[in-house]
N, C-alpha and C positions, 0 to 999 in steps of 0.2 A: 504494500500500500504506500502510495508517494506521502509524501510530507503535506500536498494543500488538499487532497483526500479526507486524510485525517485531520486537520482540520475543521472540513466544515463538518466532518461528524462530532465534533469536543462541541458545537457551536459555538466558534470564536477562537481567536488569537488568543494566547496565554500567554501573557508576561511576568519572565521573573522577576519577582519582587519577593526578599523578605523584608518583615514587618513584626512589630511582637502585636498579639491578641489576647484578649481571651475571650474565650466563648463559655456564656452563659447556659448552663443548662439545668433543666427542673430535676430538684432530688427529693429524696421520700420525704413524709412531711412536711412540703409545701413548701420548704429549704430549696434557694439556689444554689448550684454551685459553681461557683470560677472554675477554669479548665485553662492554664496559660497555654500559647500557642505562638506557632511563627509562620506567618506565608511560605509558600516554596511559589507558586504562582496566581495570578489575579487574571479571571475574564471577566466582560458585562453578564455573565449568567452563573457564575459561580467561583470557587475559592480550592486550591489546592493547601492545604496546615500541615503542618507534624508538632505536633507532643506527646509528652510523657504518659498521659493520660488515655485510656482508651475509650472508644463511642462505639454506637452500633448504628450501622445503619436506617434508616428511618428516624433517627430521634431529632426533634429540633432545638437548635440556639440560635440563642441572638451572637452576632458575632459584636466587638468591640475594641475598635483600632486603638489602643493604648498610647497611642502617639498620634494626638490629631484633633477631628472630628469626635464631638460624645455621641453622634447618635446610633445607634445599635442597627444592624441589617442581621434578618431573621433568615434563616439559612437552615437545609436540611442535608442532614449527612446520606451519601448516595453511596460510598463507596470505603473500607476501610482496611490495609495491609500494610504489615510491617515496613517500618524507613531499613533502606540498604546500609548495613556498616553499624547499624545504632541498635538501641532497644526503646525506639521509639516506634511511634503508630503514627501514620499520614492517613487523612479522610479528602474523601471530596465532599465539598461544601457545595449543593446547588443553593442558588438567591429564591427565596419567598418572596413572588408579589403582595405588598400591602393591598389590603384595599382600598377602593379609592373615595374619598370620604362620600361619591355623590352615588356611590351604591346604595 
C-alpha cells in the first residue's frame, strides 16, 4: 500500500507532535481520574498518546493540552498496543463531535 493510500484511509495527514496531556477519564464512584500522556501524533479527526497508564478501547476522555488552551476535547479510545522499546501503552484517540448548541 503506497504512502497517500494510507493516508486517506487514517482520514488525514498526521503530524508529529509531542505535547504533554492528560486525559481525563471516569473512575468508580463518580471519581475522575488524571491519566498523564504525551502526543506521538495530531490529525483534525483524532490523536495518537503513549503513557504509562492503560485504556481500553471504547472508553471516553476528555483530553487536556497541559500546555496551552484549558478547554478539554472529548475523545474516544479506538485502538490500544504496547509502545516499541518501553513498557508503555499508545491508544488512538478519535475527536467526539460536541453538539451543536442549536440541536
Amino acid at each position: 500500500m503506497d504512502a497517500l493510500t494510507q493516508e486517506f484511509q487514517r482520514n488525514g495527514r498526521r503530524l508529529a507532535v509531542r505535547l504533554p496531556y492528560s486525559l481525563i477519564v471516569a473512575g468508580g464512584g463518580g471519581r475522575d481520574i488524571a491519566v498523564r500522556a504525551e502526543s506521538v501524533n495530531l490529525s483534525k479527526t483524532g490523536m495518537r498518546v503513549r503513557s504509562e497508564s492503560q485504556l481500553s478501547p471504547g472508553q471516553t476522555v476528555e483530553v487536556v493540552l497541559l500546555e496551552g488552551t484549558p478547554h478539554p476535547v472529548v475523545a474516544r479510545v479506538v485502538w490500544v498496543g504496547p509502545s516499541a522499546g518501553s513498557e508503555q501503552y499508545e491508544f488512538g484517540l478519535e475527536y467526539v463531535p460536541r453538539p451543536s448548541p442549536l440541536d
